[in-house]
N, C-alpha and C positions, 0 to 999 in steps of 0.2 A: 389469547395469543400474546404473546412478549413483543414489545418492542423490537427488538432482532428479528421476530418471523414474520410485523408486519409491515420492516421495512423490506425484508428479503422478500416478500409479494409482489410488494409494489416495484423493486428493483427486479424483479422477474417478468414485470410488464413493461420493461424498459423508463424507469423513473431513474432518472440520473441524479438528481438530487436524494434520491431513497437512498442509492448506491454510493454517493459520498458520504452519507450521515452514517450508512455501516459504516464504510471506512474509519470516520471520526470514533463508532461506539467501539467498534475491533480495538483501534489506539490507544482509548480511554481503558480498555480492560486489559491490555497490552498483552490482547490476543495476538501472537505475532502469526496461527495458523490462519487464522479466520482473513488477516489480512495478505498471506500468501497465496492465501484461493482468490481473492478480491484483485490482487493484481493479477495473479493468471487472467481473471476475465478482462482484462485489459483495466482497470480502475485506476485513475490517474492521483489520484485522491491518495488510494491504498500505497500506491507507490512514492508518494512524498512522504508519507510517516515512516516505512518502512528505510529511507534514502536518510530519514533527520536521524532515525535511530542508526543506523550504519554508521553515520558519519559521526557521530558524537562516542562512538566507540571505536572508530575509526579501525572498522570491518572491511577491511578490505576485499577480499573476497566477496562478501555478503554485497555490497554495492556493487563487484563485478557481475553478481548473479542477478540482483535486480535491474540492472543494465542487459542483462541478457534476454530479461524478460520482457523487455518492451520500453519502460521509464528510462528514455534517451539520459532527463539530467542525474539520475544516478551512475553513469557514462562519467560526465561533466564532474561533479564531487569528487570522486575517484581518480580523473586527471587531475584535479587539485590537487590535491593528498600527495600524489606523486611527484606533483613540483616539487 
């Protein structure tokens, strides 16, 4: 098993720290799908890297969408932006 399949295990048995350290490996391989599944299931984690990349491209949209999905402060960054 790979790393990725035996934190997705453990994050399938409800390990929240399994489920951030995906988030971090997604980031690190700047799998941006691996971390659009991770916030679908609510990852707060996935949603902050996915919010620092938005913002640092300054995707407006893209932070509108993951605001849409749940990560309130990608809401917040995007009110910035707008100031």
């Amino acid at each position: 098993m790979t790393d990725w399949d035996t934190l997705r295990a453990l994050a399938d048995e409800g390990n929240e720290k399994a489920m951030d350290r995906l988030a971090d490996l997604a980031d690190q391989r700047s799998d941006l799908d691996a971390l659009n599944e991770l916030l679908d299931e609510g990852n707060e984690r996935a949603g902050e890297h996915l919010t620092r990349r938005a913002a640092a491209a300054k995707d407006l949209l893209e932070l509108q969408r993951i605001s849409d999905a749940g990560y309130e402060e990608a809401g917040e960054v995007l009110d910035r932006l707008l100031d």
